[in-house]
Backbone atoms as SQL, in Angstrom:
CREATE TABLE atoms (id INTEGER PRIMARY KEY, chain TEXT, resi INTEGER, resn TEXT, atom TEXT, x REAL, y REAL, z REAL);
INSERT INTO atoms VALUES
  (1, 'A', 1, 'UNK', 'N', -17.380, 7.503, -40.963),
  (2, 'A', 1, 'UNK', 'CA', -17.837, 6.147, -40.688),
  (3, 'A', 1, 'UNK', 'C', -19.362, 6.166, -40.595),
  (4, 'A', 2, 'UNK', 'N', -20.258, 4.958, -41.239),
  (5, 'A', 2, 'UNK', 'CA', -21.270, 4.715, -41.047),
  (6, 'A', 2, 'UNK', 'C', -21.610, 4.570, -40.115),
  (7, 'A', 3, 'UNK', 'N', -23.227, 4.166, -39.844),
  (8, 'A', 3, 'UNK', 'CA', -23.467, 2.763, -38.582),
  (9, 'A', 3, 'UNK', 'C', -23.389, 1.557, -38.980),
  (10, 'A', 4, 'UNK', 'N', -24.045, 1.354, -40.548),
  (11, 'A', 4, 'UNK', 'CA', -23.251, -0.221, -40.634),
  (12, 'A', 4, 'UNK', 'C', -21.210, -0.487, -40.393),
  (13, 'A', 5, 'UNK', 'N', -20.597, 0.440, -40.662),
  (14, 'A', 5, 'UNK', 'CA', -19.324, 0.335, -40.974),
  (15, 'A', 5, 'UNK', 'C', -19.071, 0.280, -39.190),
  (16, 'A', 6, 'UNK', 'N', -19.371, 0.843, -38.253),
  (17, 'A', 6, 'UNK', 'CA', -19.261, 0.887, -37.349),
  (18, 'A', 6, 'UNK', 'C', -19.640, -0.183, -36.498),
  (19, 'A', 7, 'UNK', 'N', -20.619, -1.196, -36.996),
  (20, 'A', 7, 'UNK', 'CA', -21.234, -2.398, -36.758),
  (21, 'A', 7, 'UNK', 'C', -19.938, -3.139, -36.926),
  (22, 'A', 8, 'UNK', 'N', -19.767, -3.503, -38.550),
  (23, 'A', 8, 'UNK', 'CA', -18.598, -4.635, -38.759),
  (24, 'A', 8, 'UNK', 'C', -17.432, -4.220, -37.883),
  (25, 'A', 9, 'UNK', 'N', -16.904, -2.632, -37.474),
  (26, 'A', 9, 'UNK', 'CA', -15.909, -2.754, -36.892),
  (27, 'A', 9, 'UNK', 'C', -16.201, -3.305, -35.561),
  (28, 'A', 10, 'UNK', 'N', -17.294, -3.453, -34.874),
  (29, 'A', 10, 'UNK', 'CA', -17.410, -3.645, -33.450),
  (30, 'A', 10, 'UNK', 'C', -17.493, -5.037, -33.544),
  (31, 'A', 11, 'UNK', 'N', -17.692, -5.794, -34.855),
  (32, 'A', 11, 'UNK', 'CA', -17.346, -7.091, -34.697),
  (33, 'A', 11, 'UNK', 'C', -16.425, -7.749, -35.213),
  (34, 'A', 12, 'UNK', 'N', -15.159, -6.935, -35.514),
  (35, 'A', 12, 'UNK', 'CA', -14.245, -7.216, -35.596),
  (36, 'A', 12, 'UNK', 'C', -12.986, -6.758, -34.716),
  (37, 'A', 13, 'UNK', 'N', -13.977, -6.022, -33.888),
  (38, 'A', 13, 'UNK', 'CA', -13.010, -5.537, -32.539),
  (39, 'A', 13, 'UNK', 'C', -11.993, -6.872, -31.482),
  (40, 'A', 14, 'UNK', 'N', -11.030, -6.708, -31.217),
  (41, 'A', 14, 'UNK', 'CA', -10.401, -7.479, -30.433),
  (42, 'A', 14, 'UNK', 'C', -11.053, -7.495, -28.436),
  (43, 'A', 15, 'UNK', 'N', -12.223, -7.768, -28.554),
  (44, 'A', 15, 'UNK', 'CA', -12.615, -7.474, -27.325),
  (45, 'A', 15, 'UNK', 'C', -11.871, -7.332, -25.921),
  (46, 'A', 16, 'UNK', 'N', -10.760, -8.587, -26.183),
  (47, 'A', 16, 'UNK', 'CA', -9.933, -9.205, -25.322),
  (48, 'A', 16, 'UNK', 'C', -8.986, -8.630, -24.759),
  (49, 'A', 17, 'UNK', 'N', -8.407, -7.454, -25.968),
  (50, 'A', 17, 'UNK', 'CA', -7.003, -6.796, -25.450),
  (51, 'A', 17, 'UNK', 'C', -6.515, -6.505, -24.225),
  (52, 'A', 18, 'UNK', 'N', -7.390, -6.195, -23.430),
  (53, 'A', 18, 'UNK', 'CA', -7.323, -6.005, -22.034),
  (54, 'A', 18, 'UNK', 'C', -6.820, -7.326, -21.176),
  (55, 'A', 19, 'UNK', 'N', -6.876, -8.372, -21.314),
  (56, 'A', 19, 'UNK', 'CA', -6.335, -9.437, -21.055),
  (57, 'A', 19, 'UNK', 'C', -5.426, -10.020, -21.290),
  (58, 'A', 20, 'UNK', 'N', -4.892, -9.484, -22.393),
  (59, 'A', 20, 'UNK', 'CA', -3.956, -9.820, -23.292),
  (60, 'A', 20, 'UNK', 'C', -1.685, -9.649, -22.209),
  (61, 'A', 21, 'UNK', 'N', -1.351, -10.447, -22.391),
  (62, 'A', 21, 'UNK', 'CA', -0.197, -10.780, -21.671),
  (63, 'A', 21, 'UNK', 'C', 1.329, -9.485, -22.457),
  (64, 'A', 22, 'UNK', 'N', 0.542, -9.674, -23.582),
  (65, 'A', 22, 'UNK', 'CA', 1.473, -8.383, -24.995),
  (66, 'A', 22, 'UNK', 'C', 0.895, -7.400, -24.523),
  (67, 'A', 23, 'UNK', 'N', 1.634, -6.278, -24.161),
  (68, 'A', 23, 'UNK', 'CA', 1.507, -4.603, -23.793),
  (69, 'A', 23, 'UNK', 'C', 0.939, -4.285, -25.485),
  (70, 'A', 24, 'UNK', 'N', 1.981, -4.607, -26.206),
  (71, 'A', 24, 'UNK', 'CA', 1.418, -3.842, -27.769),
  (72, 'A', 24, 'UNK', 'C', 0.073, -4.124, -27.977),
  (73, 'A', 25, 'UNK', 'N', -0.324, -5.809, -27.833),
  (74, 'A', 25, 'UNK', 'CA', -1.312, -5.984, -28.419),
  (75, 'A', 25, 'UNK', 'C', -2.533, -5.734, -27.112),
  (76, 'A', 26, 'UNK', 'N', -2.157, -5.028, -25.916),
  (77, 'A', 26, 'UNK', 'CA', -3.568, -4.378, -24.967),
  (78, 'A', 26, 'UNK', 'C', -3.540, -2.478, -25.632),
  (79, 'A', 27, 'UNK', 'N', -2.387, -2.426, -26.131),
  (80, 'A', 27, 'UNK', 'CA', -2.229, -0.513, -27.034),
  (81, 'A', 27, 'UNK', 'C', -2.861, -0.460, -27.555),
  (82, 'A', 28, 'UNK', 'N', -2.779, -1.659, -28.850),
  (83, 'A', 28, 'UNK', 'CA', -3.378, -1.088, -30.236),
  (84, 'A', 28, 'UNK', 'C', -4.849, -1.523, -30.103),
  (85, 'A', 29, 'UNK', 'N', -5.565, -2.224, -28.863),
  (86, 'A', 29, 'UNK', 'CA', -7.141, -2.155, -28.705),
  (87, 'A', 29, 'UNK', 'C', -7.659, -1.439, -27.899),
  (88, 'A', 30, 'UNK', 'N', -6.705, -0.755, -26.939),
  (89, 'A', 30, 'UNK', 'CA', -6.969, 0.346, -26.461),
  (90, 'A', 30, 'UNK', 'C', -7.396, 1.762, -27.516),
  (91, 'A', 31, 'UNK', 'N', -6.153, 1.549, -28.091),
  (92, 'A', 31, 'UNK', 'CA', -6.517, 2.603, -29.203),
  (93, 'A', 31, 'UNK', 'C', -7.550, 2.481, -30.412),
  (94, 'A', 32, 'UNK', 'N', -7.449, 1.280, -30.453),
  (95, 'A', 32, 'UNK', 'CA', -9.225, 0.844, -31.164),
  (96, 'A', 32, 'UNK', 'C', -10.249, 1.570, -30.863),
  (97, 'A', 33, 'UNK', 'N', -9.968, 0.734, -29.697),
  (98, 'A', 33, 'UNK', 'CA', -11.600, 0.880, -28.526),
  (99, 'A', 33, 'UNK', 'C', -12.002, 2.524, -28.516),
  (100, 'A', 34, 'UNK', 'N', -10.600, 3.564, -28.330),
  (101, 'A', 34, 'UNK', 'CA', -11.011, 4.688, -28.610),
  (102, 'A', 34, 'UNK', 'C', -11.331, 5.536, -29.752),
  (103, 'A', 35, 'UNK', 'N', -10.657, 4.911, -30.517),
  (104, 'A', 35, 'UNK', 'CA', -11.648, 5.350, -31.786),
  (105, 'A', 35, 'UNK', 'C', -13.030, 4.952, -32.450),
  (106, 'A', 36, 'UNK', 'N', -13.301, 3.916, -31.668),
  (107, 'A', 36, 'UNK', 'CA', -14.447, 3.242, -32.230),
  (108, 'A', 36, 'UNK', 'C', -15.762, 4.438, -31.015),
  (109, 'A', 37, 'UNK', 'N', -15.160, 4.743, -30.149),
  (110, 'A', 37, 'UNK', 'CA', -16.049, 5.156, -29.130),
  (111, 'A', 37, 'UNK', 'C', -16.157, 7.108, -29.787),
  (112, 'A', 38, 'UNK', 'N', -15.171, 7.481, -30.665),
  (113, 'A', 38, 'UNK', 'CA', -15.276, 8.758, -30.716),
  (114, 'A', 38, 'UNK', 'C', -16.098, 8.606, -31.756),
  (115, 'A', 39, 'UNK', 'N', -16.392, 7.483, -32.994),
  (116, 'A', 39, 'UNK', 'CA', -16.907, 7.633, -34.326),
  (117, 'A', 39, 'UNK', 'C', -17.874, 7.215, -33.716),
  (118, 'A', 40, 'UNK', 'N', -18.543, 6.432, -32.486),
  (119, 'A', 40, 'UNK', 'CA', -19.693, 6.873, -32.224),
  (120, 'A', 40, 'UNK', 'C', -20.649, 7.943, -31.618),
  (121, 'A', 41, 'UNK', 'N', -19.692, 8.304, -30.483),
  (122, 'A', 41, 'UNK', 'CA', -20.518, 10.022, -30.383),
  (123, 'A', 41, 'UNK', 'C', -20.498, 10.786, -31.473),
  (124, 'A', 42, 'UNK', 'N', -19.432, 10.550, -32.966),
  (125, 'A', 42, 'UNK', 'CA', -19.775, 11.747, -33.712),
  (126, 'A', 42, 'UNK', 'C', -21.082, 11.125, -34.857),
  (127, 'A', 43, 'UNK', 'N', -21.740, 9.726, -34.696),
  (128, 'A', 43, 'UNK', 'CA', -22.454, 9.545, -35.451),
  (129, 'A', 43, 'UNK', 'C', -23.931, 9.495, -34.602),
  (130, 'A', 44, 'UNK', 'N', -24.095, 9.784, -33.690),
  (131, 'A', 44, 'UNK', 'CA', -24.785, 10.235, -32.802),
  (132, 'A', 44, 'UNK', 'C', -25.700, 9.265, -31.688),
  (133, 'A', 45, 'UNK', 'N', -26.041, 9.536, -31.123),
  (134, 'A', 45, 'UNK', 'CA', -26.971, 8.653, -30.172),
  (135, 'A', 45, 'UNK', 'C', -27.379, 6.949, -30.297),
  (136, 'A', 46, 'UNK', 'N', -28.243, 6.885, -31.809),
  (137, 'A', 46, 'UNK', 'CA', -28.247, 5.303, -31.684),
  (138, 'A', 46, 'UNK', 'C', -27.108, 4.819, -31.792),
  (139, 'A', 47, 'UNK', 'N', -25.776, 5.381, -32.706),
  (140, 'A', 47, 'UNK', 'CA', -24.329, 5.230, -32.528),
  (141, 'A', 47, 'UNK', 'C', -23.891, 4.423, -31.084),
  (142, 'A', 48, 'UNK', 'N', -24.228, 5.647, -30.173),
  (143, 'A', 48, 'UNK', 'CA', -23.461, 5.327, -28.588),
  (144, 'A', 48, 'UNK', 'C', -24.118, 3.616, -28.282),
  (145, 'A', 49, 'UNK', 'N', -25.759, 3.902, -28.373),
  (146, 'A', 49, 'UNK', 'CA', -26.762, 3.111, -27.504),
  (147, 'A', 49, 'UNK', 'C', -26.095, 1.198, -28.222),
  (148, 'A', 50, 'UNK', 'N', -25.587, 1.473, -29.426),
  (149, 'A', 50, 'UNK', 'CA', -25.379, 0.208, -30.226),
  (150, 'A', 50, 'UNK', 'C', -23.550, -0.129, -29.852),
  (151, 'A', 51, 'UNK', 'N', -23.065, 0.728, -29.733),
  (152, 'A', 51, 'UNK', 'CA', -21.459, 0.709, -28.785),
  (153, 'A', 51, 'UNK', 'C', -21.612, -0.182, -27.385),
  (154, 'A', 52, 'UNK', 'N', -22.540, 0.752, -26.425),
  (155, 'A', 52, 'UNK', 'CA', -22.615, 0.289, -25.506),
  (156, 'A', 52, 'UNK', 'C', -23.439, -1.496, -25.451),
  (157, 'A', 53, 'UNK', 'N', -24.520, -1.729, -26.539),
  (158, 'A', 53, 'UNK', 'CA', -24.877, -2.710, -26.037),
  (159, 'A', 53, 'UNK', 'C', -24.312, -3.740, -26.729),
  (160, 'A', 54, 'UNK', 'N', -23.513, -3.749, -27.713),
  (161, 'A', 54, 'UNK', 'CA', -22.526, -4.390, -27.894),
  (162, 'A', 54, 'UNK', 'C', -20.912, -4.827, -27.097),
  (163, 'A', 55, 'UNK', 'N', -21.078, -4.111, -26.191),
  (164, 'A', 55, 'UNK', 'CA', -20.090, -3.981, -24.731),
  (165, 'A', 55, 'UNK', 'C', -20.657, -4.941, -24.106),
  (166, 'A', 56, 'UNK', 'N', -21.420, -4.706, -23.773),
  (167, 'A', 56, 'UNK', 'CA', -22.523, -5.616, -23.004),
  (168, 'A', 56, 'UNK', 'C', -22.663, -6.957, -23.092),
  (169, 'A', 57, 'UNK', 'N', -23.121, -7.264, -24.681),
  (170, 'A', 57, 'UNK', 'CA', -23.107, -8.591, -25.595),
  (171, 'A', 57, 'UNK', 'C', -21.526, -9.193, -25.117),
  (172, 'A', 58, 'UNK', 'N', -20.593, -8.547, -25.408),
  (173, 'A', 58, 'UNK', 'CA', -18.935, -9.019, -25.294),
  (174, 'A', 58, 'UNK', 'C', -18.772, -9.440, -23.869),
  (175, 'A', 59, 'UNK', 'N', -19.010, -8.564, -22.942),
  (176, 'A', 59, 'UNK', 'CA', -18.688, -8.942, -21.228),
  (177, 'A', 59, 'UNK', 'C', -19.501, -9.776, -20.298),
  (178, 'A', 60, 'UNK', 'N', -21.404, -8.962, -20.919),
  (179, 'A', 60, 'UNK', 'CA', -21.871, -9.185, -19.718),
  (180, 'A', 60, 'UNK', 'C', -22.930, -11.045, -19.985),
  (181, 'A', 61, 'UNK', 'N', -23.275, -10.813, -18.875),
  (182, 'A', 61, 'UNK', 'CA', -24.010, -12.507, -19.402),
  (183, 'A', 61, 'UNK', 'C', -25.469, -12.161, -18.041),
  (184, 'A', 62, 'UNK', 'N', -26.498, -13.213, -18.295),
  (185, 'A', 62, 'UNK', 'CA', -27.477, -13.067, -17.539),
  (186, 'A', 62, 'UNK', 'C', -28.222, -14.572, -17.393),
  (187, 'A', 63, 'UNK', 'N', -28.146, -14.248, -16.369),
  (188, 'A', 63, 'UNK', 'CA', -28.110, -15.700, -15.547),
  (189, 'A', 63, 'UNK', 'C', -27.124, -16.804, -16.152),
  (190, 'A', 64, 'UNK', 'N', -25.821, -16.618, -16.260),
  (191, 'A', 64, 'UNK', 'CA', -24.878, -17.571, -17.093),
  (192, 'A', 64, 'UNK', 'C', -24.684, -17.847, -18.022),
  (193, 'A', 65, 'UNK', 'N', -25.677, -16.817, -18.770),
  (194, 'A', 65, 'UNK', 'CA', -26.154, -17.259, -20.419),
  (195, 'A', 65, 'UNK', 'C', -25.611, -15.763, -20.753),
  (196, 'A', 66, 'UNK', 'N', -24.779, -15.705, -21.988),
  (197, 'A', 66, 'UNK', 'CA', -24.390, -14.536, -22.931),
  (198, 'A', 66, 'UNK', 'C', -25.435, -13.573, -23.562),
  (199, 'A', 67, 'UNK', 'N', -25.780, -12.104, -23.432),
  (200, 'A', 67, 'UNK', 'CA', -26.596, -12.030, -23.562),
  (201, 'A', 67, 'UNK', 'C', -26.539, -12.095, -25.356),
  (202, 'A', 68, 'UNK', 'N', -28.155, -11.975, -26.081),
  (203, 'A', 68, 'UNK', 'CA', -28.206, -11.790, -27.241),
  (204, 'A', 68, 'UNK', 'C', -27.011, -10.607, -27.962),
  (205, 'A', 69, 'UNK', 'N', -26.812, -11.083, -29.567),
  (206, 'A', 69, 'UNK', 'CA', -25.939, -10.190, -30.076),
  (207, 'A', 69, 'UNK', 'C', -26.686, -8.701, -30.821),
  (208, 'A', 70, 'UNK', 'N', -26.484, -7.575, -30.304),
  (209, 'A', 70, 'UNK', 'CA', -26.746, -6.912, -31.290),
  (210, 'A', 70, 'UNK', 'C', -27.301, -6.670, -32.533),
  (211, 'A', 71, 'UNK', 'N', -28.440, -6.907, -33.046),
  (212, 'A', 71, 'UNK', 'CA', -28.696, -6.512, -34.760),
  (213, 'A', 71, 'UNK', 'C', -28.549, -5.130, -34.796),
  (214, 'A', 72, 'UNK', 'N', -27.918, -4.606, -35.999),
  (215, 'A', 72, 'UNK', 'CA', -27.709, -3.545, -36.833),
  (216, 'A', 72, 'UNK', 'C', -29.024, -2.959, -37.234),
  (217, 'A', 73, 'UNK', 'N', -30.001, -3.773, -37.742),
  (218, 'A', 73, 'UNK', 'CA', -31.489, -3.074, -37.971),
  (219, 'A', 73, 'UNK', 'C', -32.066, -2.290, -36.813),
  (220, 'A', 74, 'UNK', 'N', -31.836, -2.891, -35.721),
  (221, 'A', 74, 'UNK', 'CA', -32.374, -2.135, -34.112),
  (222, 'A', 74, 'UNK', 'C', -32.167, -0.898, -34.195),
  (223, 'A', 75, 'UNK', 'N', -30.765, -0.462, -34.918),
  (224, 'A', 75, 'UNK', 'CA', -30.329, 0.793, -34.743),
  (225, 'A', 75, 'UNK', 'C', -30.411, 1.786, -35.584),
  (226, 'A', 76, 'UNK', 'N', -31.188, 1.401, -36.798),
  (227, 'A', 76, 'UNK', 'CA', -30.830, 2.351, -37.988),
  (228, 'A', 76, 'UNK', 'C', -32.345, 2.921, -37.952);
């Protein structure tokens, strides 16, 4: 896997699964989520730093406001 390829998958990730009321459908993003997290330690560091702040983008918010999304250029 690339870092662009690793980009589109993180935005096509099911962020939600964890919420999700279907056991299958909190599995198979569990099991996403972990593969998306191993093809980034093996593509190395800006890999992780663009995982994590795309985590971030999905959950976190600042001052009520979502933070900005991720660009792919930041990281390459």
């Amino acid at each position: 896997m690339t870092l662009p390829e690793l980009y589109e998958a993180l935005e096509r990730h099911d962020w939600f699964h964890v919420q999700s009321d279907d056991h299958a459908v909190y599995l198979a993003g569990h099991a996403q989520w972990n593969e998306l997290a191993r093809n980034a330690r093996a593509l190395g560091p800006q890999a992780d730093r663009l995982l994590a702040d795309f985590s971030h983008y999905k959950w976190a918010t600042a001052d009520g406001e979502q933070l900005p999304k991720p660009k792919l250029e930041d990281y390459v």
